[in-house]
C-alpha positions as CSV (number, residue, x, y, z in Angstrom):
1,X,4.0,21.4,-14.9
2,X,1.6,24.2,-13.9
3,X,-0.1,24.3,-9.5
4,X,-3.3,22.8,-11.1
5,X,-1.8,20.0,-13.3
6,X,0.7,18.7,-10.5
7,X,-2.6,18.8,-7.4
8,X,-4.4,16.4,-10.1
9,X,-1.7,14.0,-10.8
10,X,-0.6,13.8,-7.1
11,X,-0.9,10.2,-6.3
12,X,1.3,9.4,-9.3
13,X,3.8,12.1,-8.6
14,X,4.2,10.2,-4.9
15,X,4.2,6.7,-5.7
16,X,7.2,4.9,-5.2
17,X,8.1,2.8,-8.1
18,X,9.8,-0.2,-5.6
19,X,6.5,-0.3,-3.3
20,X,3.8,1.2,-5.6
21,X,2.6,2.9,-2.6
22,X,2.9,6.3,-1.2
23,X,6.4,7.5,-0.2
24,X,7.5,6.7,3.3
25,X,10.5,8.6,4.5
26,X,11.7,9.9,0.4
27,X,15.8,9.3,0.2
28,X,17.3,10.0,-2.7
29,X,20.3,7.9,-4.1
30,X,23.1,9.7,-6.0
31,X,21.6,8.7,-9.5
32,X,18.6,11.0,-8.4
33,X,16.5,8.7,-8.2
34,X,14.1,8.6,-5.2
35,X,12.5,5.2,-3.0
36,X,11.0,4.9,0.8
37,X,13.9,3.7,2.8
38,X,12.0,1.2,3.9
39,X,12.2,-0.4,0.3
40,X,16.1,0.4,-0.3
41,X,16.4,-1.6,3.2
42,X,14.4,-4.6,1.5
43,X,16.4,-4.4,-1.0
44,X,19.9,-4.2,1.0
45,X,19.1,-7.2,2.7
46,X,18.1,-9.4,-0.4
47,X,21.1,-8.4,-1.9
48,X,23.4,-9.5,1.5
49,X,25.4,-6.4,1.0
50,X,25.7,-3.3,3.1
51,X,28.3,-1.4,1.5
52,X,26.7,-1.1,-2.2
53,X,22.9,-0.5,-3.5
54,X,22.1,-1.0,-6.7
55,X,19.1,1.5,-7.7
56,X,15.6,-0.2,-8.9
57,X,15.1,2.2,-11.8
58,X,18.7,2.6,-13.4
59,X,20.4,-0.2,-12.0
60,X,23.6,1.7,-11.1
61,X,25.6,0.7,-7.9
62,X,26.6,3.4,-5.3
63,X,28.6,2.9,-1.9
64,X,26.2,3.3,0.9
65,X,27.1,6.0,3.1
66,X,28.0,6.0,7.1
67,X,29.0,1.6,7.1
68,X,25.7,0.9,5.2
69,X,23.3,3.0,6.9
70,X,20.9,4.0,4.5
71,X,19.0,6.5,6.4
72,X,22.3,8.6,6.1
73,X,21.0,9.1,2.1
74,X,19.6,12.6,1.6
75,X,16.1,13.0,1.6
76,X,13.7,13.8,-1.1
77,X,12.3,17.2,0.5
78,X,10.7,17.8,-2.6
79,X,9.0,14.7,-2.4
80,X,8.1,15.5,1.4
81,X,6.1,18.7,0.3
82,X,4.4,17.0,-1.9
83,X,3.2,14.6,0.6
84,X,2.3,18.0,3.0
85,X,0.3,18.7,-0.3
86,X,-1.2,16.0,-0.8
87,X,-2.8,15.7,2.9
88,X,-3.9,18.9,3.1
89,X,-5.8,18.3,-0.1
90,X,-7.0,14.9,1.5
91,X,-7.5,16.8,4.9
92,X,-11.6,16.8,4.9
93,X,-12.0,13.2,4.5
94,X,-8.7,11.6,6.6
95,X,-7.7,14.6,8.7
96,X,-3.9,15.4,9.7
97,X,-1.6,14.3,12.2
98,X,-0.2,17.4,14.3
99,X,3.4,17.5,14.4
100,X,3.5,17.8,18.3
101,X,0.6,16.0,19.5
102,X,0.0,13.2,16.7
103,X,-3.4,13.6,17.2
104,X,-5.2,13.1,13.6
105,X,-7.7,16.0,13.1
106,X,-9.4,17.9,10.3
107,X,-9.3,21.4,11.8
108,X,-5.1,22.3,11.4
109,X,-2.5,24.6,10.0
110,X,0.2,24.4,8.3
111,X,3.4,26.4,9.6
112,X,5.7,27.5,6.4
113,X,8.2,27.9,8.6
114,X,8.4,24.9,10.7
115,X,7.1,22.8,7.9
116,X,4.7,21.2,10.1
117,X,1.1,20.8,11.0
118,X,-0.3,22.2,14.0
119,X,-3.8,21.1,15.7
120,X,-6.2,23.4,16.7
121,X,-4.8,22.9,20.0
122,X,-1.3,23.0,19.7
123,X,-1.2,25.8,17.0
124,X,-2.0,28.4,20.3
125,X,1.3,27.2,21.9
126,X,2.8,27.7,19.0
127,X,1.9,30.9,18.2
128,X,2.7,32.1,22.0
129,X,6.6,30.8,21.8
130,X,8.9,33.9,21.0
131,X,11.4,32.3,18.5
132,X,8.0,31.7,16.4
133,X,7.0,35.8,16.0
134,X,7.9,35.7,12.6
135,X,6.2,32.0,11.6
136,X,3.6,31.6,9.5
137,X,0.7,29.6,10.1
138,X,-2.4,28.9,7.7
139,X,-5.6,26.9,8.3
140,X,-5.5,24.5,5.6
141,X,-9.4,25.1,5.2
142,X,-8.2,28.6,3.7
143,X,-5.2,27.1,0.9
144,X,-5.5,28.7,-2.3
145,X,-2.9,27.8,-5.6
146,X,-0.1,29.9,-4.2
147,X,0.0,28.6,-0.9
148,X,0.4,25.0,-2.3
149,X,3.5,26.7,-4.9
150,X,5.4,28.1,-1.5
151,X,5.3,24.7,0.4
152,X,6.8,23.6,-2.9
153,X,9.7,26.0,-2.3
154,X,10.8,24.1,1.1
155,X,14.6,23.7,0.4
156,X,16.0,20.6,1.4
157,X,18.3,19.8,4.1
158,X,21.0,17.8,6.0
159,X,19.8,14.5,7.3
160,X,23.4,14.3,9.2
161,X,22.7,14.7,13.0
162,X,23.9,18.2,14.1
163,X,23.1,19.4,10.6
164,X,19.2,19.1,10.5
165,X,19.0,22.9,9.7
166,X,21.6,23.6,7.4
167,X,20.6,23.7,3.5
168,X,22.1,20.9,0.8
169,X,24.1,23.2,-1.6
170,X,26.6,21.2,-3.0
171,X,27.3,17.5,-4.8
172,X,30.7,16.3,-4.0
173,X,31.8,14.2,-7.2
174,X,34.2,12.0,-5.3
175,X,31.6,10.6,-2.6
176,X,28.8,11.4,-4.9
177,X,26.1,12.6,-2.6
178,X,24.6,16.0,-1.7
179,X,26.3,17.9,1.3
180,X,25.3,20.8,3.2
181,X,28.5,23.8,3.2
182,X,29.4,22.3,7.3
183,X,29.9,19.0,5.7
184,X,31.8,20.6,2.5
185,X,34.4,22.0,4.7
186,X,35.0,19.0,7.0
187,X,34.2,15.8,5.9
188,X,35.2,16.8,1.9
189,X,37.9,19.0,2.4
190,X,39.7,18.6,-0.7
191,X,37.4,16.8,-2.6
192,X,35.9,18.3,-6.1
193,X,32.9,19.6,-5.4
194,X,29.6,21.5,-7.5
195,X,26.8,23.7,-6.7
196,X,23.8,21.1,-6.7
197,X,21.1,22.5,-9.3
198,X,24.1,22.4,-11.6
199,X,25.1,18.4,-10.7
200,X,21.6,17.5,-11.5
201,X,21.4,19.4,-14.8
202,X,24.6,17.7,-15.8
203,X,23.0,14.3,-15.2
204,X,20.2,15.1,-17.1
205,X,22.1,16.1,-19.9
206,X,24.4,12.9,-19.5
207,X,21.3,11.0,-19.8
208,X,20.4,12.4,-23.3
209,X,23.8,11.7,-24.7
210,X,23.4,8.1,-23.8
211,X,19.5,7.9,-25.4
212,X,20.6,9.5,-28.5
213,X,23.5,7.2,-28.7
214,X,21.1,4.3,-28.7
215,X,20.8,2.4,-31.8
216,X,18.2,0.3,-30.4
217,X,15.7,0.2,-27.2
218,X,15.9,-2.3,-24.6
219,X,12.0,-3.3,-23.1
220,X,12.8,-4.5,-19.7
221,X,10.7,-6.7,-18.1
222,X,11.0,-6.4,-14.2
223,X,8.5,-7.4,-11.2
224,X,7.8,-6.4,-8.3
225,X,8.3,-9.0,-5.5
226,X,5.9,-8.9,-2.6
227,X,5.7,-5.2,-3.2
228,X,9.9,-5.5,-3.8
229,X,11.9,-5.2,-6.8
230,X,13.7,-8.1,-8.1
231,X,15.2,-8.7,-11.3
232,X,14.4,-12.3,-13.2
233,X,18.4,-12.2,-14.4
234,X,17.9,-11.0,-17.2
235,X,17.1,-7.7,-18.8
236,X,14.8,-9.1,-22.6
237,X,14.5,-6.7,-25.7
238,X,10.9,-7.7,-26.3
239,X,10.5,-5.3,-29.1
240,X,11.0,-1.1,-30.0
241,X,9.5,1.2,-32.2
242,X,10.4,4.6,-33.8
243,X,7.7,7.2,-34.3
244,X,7.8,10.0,-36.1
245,X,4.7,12.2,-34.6
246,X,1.6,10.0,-34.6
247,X,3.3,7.0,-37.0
248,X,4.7,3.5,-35.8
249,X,6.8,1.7,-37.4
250,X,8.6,-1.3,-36.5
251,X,12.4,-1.8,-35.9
252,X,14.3,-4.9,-37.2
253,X,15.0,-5.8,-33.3
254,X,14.2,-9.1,-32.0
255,X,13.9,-10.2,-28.3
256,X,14.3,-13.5,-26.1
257,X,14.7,-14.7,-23.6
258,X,11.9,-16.0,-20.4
259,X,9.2,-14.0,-19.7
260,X,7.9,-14.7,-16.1
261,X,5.4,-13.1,-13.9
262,X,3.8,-14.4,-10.3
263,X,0.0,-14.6,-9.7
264,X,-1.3,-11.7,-7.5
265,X,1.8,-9.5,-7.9
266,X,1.8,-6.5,-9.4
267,X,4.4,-6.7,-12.9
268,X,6.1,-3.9,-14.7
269,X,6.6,-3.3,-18.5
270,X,8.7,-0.5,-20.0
271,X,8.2,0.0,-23.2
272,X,10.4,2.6,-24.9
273,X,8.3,4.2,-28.3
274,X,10.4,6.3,-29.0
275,X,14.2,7.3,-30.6
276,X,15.3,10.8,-29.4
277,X,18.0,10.4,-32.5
278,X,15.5,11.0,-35.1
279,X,12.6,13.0,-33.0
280,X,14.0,16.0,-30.9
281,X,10.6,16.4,-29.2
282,X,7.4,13.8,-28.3
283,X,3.9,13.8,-28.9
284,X,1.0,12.9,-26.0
285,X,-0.7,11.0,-28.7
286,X,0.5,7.4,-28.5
287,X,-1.8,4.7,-27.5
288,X,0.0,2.0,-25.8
289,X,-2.0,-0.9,-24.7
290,X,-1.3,-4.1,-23.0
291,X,-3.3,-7.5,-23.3
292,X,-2.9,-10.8,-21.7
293,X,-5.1,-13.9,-22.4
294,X,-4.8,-17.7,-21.3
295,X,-4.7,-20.7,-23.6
296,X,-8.6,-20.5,-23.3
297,X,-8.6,-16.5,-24.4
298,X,-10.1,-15.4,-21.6
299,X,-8.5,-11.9,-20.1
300,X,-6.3,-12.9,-17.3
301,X,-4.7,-9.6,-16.6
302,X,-6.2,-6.9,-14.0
303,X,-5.8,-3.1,-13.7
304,X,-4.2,-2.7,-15.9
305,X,-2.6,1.0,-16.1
306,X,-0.2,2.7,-18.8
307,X,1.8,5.3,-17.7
308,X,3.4,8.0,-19.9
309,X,7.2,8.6,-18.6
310,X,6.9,12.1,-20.4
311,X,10.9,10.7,-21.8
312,X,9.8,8.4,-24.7
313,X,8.8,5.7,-22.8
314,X,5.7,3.9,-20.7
315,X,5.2,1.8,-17.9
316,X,3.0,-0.9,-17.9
317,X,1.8,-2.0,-14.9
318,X,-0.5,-5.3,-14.3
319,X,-1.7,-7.9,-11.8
320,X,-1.5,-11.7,-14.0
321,X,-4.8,-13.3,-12.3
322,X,-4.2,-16.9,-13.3
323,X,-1.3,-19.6,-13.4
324,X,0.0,-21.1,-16.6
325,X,1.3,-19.9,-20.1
326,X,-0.5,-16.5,-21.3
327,X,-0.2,-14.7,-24.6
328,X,1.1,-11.2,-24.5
329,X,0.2,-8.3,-26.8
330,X,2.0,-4.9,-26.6
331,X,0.3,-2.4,-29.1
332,X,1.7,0.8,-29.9
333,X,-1.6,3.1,-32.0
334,X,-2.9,-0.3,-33.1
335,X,0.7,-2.0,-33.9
336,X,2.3,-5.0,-32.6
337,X,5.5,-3.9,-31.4
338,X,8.4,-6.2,-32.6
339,X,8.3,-9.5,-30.4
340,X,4.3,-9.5,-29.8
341,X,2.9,-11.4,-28.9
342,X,5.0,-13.4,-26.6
343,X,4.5,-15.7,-23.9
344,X,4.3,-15.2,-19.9
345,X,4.8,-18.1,-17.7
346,X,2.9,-17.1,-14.5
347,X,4.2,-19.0,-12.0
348,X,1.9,-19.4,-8.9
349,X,2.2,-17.3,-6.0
350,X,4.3,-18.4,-2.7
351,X,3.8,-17.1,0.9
352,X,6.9,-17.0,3.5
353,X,6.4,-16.6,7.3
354,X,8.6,-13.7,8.3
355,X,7.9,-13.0,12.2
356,X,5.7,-14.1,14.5
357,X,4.5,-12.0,17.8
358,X,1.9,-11.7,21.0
359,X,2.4,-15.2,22.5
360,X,3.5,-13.1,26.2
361,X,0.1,-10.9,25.7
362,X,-2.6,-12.6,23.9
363,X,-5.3,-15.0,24.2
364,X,-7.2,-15.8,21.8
365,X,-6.4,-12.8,19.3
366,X,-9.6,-12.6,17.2
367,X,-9.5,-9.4,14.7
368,X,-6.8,-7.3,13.3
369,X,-6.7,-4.1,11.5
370,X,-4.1,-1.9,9.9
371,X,-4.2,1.8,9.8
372,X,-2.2,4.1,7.3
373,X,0.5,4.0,9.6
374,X,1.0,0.4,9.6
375,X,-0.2,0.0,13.1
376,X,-1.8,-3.0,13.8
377,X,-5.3,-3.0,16.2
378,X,-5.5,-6.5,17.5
379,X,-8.9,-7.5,19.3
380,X,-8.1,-10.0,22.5
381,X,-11.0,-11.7,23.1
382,X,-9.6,-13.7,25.9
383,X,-8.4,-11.2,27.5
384,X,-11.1,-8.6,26.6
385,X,-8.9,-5.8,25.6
386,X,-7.5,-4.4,22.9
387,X,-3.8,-4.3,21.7
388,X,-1.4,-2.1,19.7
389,X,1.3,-2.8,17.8
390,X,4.2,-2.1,15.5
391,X,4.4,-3.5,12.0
392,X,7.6,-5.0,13.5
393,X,5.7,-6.6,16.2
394,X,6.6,-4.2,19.0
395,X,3.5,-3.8,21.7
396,X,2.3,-0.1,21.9
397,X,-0.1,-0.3,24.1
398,X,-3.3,-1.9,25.7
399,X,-6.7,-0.7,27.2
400,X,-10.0,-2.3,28.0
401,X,-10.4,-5.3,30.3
402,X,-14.1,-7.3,30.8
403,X,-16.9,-5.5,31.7
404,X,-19.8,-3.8,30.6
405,X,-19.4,-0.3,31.4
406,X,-17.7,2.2,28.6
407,X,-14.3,1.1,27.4
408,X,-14.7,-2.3,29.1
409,X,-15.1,-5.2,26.7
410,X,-16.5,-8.9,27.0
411,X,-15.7,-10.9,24.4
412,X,-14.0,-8.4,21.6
413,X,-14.6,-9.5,17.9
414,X,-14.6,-7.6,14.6
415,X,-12.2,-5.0,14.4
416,X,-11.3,-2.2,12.2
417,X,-10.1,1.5,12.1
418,X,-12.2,4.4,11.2
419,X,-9.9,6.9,10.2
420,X,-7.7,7.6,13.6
421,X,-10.4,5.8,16.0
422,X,-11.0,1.7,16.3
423,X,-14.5,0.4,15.6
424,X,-15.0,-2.7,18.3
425,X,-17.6,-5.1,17.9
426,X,-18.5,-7.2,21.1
427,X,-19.7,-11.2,21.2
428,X,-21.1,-10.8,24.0
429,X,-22.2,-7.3,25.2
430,X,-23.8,-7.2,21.8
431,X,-22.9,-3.9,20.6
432,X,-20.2,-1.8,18.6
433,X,-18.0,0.6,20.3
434,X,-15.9,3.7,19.2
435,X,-12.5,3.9,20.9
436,X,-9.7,6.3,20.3
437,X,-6.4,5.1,19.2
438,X,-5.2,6.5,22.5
439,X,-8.1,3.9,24.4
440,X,-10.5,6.7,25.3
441,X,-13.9,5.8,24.9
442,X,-16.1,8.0,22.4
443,X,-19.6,6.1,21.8
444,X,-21.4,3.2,21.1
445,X,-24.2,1.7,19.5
446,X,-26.7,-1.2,20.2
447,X,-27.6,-3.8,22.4
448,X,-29.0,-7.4,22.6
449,X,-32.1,-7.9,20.4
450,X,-33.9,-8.5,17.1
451,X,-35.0,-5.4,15.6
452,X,-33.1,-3.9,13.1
453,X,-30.7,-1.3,15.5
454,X,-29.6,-4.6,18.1
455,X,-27.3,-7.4,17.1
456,X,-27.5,-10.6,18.6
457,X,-23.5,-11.8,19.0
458,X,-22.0,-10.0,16.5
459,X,-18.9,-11.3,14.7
460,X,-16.7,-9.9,11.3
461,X,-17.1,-5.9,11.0
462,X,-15.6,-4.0,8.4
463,X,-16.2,0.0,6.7
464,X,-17.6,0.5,3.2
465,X,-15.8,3.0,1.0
466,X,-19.0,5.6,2.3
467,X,-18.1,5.5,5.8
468,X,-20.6,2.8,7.0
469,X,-20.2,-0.3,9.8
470,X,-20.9,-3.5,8.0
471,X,-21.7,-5.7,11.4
472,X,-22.0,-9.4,10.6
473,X,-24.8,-10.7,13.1
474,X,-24.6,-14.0,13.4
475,X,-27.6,-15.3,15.4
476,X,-30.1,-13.2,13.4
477,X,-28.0,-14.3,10.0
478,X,-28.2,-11.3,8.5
479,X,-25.7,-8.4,8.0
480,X,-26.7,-5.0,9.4
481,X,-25.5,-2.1,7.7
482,X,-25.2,1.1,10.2
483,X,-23.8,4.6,9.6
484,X,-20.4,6.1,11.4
485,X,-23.0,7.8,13.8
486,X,-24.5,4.2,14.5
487,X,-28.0,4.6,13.1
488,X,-29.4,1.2,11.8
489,X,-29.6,1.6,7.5
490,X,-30.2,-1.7,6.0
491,X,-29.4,-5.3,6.2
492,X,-28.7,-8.4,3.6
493,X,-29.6,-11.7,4.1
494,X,-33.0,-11.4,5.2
495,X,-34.7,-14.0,2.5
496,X,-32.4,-16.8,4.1
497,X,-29.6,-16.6,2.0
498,X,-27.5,-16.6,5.0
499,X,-27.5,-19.3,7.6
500,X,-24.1,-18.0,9.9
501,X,-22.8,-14.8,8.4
502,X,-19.0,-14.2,10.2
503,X,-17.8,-11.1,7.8
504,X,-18.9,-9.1,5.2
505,X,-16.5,-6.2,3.6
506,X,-17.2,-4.4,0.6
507,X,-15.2,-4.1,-2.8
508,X,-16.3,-2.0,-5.6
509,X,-19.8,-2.9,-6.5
510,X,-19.7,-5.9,-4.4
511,X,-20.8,-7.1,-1.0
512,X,-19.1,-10.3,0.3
513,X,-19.8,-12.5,2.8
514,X,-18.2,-15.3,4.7
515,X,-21.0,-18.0,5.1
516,X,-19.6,-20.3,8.1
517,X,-22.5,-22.6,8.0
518,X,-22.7,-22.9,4.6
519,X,-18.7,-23.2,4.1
520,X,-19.2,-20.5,1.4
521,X,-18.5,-17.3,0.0
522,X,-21.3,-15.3,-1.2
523,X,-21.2,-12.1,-3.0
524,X,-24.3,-9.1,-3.3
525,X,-24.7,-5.9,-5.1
526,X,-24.7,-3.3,-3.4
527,X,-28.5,-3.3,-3.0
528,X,-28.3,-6.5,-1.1
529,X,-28.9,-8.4,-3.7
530,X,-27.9,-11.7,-3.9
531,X,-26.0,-12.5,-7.1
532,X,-23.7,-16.5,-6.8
533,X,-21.8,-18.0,-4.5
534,X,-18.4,-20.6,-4.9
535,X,-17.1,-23.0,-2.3
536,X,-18.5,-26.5,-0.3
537,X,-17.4,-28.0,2.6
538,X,-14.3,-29.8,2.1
539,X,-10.7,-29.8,2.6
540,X,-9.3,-29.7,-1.6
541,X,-8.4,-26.7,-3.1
542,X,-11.1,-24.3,-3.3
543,X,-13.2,-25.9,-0.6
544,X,-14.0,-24.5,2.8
545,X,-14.4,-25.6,6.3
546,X,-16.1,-22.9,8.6
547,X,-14.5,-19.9,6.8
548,X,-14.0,-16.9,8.4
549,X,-12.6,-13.4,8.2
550,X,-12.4,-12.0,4.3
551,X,-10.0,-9.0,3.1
552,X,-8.5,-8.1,-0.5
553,X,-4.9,-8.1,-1.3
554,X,-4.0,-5.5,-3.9
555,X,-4.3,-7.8,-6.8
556,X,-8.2,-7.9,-6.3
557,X,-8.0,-11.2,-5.1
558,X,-10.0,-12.8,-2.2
559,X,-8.3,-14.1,1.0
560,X,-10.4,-16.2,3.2
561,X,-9.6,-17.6,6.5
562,X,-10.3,-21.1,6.4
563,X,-10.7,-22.1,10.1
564,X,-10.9,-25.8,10.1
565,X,-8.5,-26.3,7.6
566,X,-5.7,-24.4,9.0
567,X,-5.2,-22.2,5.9
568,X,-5.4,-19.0,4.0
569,X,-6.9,-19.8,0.6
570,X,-6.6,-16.9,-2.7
571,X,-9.6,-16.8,-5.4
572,X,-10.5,-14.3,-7.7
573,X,-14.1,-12.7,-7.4
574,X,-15.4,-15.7,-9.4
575,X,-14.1,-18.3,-7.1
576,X,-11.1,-19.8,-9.2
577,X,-8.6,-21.0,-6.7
578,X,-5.1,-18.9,-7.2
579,X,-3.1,-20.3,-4.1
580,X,-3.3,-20.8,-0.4
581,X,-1.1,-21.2,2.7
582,X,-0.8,-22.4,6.1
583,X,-1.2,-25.7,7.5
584,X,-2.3,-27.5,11.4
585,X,0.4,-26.8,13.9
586,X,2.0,-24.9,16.0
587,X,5.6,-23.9,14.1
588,X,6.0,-20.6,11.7
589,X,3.8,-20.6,8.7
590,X,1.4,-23.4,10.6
591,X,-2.1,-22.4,12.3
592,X,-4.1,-23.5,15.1
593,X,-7.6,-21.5,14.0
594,X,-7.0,-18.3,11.3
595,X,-9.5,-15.9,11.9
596,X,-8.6,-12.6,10.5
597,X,-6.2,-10.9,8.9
598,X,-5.1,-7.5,6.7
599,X,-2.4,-6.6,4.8
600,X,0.7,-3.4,5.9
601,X,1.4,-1.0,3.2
602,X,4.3,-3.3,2.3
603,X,2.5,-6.4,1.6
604,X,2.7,-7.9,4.2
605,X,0.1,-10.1,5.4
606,X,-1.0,-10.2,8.9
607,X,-2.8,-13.2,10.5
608,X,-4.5,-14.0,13.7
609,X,-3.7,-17.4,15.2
610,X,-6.4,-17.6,17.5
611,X,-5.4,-20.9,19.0
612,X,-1.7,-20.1,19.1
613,X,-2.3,-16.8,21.0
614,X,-0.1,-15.0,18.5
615,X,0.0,-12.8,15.0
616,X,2.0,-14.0,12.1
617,X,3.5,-11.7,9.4
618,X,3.4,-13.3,5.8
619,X,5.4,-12.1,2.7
């Protein structure tokens, strides 16, 4: 794959197949296949064993090294490149975190030698330190082709303590896993042992044998839990094809078994097109489609994407959107592959309370937001400051306290992060503030009022996908638009449509709101134009009592805290009810007042429970 190919096709290169996300900490198990650690941990502890892993993609076992400690796997460094790559390409719009500071910025270098990024600040005492004479350090403003090809060229390394700087150059076929030469002449003395390039070409080439051995292709349907892979005990031949060049035809294989899929979670298809025993080589010209309708025929399967494997194969991926028994067409260039259609049984989706935290610190915890870093920004509005956390529920840090001078808070609300800094609106000082994620105050806008640039007790605050603070002023009933800089640009709401706005968070084309007095939800264009709403005051499925904070999981469905009736309730953008959870109390999985929540990189949901003076983790 050519420099120019690869920088395009970047966000697929780093996606992890168990998450769907972007790597976090790459390991690599002995099959060569490559998951965040965090994931292969999930997966550990579903399975209830520590001394074996099964991998997600080839479902081969392998001893876990150092008593089950997975971190001990080697690292993908390849895959951690790519990740350098990948944020200096994204450096103008999200910045960089500096390798010594942590301080996110847009202005750094990249050190080829350290494999590191270095703020404008620290780069200085890098340059000055005498073991560094020979480093080299490049703005990322100034990164042409090449320079992106020599990051590639990082070798990888030992993740063994005492071994960080000593190359991987061998596979040990006993133990099966990579070793640098240290580790080849203590811990494997005697064991038989291979230069590494040539262990993975071997693989490879084992892997061919097997395809071409094949008489028939297996279709596995798999899912992907919560954002973790499970299997549904069963792996279903739900059809295969053989192609020669551009030409389908269909294979005498049948397949049962139970197809299942759960609402709002992303599901996986592999569909193999081709066999490597007839065709030596593949052609980029299949079109493989997936379609999936309810008993009514209505399309009730979202973003959907087909990805090409590049081995003679594709992976579907798709959210299912409603509950019940759907019809399932796989298409190969315009033919049914064998077994399509079949049926899906989506099953609804279920929420488990996994950890619960704050009840020593908080009162009142009103907004939360996540940054890319799975830190969570909680906004204490009886307190009047503003916390930190873990996504483990460890406390980072606090800063503010009441007041109305800079940095001081009365009454924090609406919360959300703006690249490395936290957007803070205040109840009652009436204005937004810009706070580092350090707790140093950088700016603010407004102040009590009715013209257009004051709020009058603001609530929910959110940012578009152009930058802008969506501020949801409730005693005016209308939503104020204002840019990063805080200059007033429009509001919604102002023909009446609103009578108590709370949030308001945008998602593709679509403004939504959270009407409290109305117990609705009411979606806009972009324009502020008012286009239906769904929901009425009640306590059923699909009604509302004071709603409150909005946010959209990654299946493009709507979560809405439902304050008065103790609940999370799921709808898709046309207001069908999917699922809910939570009910009145004061145990785990019960609420005393939701008001906000967001979702970690993992999934997981994150709730304030205002009443309970704590945060709950959903999964």
């Amino acid at each position: 794959m050519d420099i120019q190919t690869l920088l395009n096709n970047l966000h697929e290169e780093l996606s992890c197949s168990v998450c769907m996300s972007k790597y976090t900490d790459p390991k690599q198990l002995p099959c060569l296949h490559s998951f965040c650690l965090h994931c292969l941990n999930g997966i550990q502890r579903t399975s209830g064993r520590r001394d074996k892993i099964a991998c997600p993609e080839c479902r081969q076992e392998f001893k876990v090294p150092d008593n089950g400690n997975l971190a001990a796997l080697p690292t993908n460094f390849r895959i951690n490149s790519l990740l350098d790559v990948l944020a200096i390409k994204e450096c103008s719009t999200t910045g960089v975190k500096c390798g010594n500071c942590d301080e996110r910025t847009k202005q750094s270098h990249y050190c080829f030698q350290c494999y590191a990024f270095w703020c404008e600040e620290c780069i200085s005492f890098h340059n000055k330190i005498k073991a560094n004479k020979d480093h080299y350090a490049l703005a990322l403003k100034n990164f042409q082709d090449q320079d992106f090809e020599n990051i590639l060229k990082r070798p990888s390394f030992c993740g063994i303590p005492g071994h960080e700087k000593k190359e991987m150059e061998f596979f040990c076929k006993i133990c099966e896993v990579a070793i640098c030469n240290a580790r080849a002449l203590l811990d494997h003395e005697g064991h038989a042992k291979m230069l590494l390039e040539l262990a993975a070409n071997e693989r490879n080439k084992e892997e061919t044998v097997t395809d071409r051995e094949n008489e028939s292709f297996l279709a596995r349907l798999s899912f992907v839990k919560n954002q973790k892979f499970f299997d549904l005990a069963c792996v279903e031949q739900i059809g295969s094809l053989k192609s020669t060049q551009t030409k389908a035809q269909q294979s005498s294989a049948d397949g049962e078994g139970i197809r299942e899929a759960i609402v709002g979670l992303e599901a996986q298809l592999i569909v193999t097109t081709r066999n490597n025993k007839f065709q030596q080589y593949y052609d980029d010209y299949d079109s493989v489609t997936l379609e999936i309708n309810n008993r009514q025929g209505d399309n009730c399967a979202a973003d959907v994407q087909v990805q090409d494997n590049k081995d003679g194969s594709y992976k579907i991926k798709y959210f299912a959107k409603e509950t019940g028994t759907c019809s399932a067409s796989v298409k190969v260039n315009g033919e049914h592959i064998r077994g399509s259609p079949f049926e899906v049984q989506v099953k609804p989706r279920q929420f488990r309370p996994v950890l619960s935290f704050g009840e020593q610190i908080l009162e009142n915890p009103w907004g939360v937001a996540v940054n890319d870093d799975d830190e969570i920004a909680v906004s204490d509005a009886g307190n009047d400051k503003i916390h930190l956390f873990k996504s483990d529920g460890t406390h980072i840090k606090s800063f503010g306290g009441y007041g109305t001078q800079q940095g001081e808070f009365n009454r924090p609300a609406g919360i959300a992060f703006h690249g490395n800094n936290i957007i803070v609106a205040e109840q009652y000082n009436c204005r937004v503030q810009q706070i580092s994620k350090q707790g140093q105050y950088l700016s603010h806008f407004s102040e009590k009022g009715r013209l257009d640039r004051q709020l009058n007790h603001p609530c929910g605050l959110s940012i578009d996908s152009d930058g802008n603070i969506l501020v949801a002023n409730c005693d005016n009933e209308l939503i104020k638009i204002f840019s990063a800089g805080g200059q007033f640009l429009s509001k919604i709401g102002k023909d009446g449509c609103c009578t108590q706005p709370f949030h308001c968070i945008q998602h593709d084309n679509y403004l939504i709101i959270s009407d409290s007095g109305d117990h609705s939800v009411k979606l806009f264009n972009r324009k502020g134009n008012f286009l239906y709403k769904f929901g009425k005051k009640g306590n059923s499925d699909g009604e509302l009592n004071t709603p409150r904070c909005l946010f959209m999981n990654k299946a493009g469905h709507l979560m809405v805290c439902d304050k008065k009736n103790y609940r999370i309730q799921v709808f898709d953008l046309s207001g069908k009810f999917v699922a809910k959870f939570g009910t009145k109390g004061s145990g785990m999985g019960e609420f005393n007042t939701p008001v906000s929540a967001a979702v970690l990189s993992d999934g997981k949901i994150v709730v304030t429970d205002y009443n309970n003076h704590r945060i709950q983790l959903f999964e």
